[in-house]
N, C-alpha and C positions, 0 to 999 in steps of 0.2 A: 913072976906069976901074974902080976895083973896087964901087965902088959899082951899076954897071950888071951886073957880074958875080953880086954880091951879088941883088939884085931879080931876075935871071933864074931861080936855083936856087930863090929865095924863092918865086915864082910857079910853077915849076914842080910843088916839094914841094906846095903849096897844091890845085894843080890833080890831081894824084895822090892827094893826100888826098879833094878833093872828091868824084872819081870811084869810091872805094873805099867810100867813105859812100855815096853814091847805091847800089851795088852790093851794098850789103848791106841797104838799106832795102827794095830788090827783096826780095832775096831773103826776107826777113822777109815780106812781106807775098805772095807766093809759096808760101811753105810754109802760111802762117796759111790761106792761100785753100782750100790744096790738103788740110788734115786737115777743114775746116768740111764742106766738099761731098763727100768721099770715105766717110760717117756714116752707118750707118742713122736714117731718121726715122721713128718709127710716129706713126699717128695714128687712134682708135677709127671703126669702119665701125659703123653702125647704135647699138641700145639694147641695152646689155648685161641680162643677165636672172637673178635669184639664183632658183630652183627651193628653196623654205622646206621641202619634201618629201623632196629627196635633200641640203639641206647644197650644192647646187652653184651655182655660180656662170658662165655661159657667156657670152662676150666675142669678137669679132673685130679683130683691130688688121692695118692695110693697112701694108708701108712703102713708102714715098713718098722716101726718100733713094736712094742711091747705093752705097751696099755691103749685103750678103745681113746677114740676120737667124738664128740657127739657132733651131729651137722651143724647146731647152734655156736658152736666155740670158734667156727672162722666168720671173717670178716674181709671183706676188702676196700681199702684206705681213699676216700675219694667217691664211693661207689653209693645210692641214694640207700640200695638195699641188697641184701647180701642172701640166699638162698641155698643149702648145700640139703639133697637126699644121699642116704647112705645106703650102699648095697656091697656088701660084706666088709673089705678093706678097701673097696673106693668110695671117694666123697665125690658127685656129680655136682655142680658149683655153678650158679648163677646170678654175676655181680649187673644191676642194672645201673648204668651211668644217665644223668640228666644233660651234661656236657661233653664233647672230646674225651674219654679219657689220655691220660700222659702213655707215653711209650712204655715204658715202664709201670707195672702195678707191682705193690707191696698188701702180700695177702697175710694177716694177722692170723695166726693158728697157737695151739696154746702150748708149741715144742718152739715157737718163735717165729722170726716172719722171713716171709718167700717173696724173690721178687720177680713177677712173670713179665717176658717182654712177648706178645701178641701179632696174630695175624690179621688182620683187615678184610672184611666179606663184604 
């Protein structure tokens, strides 16, 4: 008899356990879902173009995520000063360099960083 009583409590804790586990593997993978897709994503619209004349450098980045972008939140790496106006999901973007910039630019945005390689005008 106590053996049967024994295995009942045993299985029960078991199965309260299991459902606790299950319940938070949700939730883990719930929350994991819900910061991935809640992210702005930018991603470069057309050839960006450096102007060797005025030092500038003109870019447009579309986002394509899910949360707003402000024009203040990008940056470009090397660049004296960094300018973006926003008109609806594009950022129109104006990095001014005091030197050459490199072939390569790495544009700072708050989904992560973009590296644009440039036309020459």
């Amino acid at each position: 008899m106590r053996r049967r009583g024994a295995f009942s409590i045993t299985a029960a804790l078991l199965t309260i356990g299991l459902v606790a586990a299950a319940g938070l593997v949700v939730w883990f993978v719930m929350s994991a879902t819900r910061s991935v897709t809640s992210s702005p994503m930018l991603v470069v619209v057309g050839t960006p173009t450096y102007d060797s004349g005025s030092g500038k450098l003109y870019f447009t980045l579309k986002n394509v995520g899910t949360a707003a972008v402000g024009p203040g939140n990008i940056t470009v790496v090397g660049a004296s000063s960094t300018s973006c106006t926003a008109s609806g999901q594009l950022l129109q973007c104006t990095a001014t360099f005091t030197t050459q910039p490199p072939s390569q630019i790495i544009v700072r945005t708050p989904s992560g960083e973009i590296a644009l390689a440039y036309t020459k005008v």
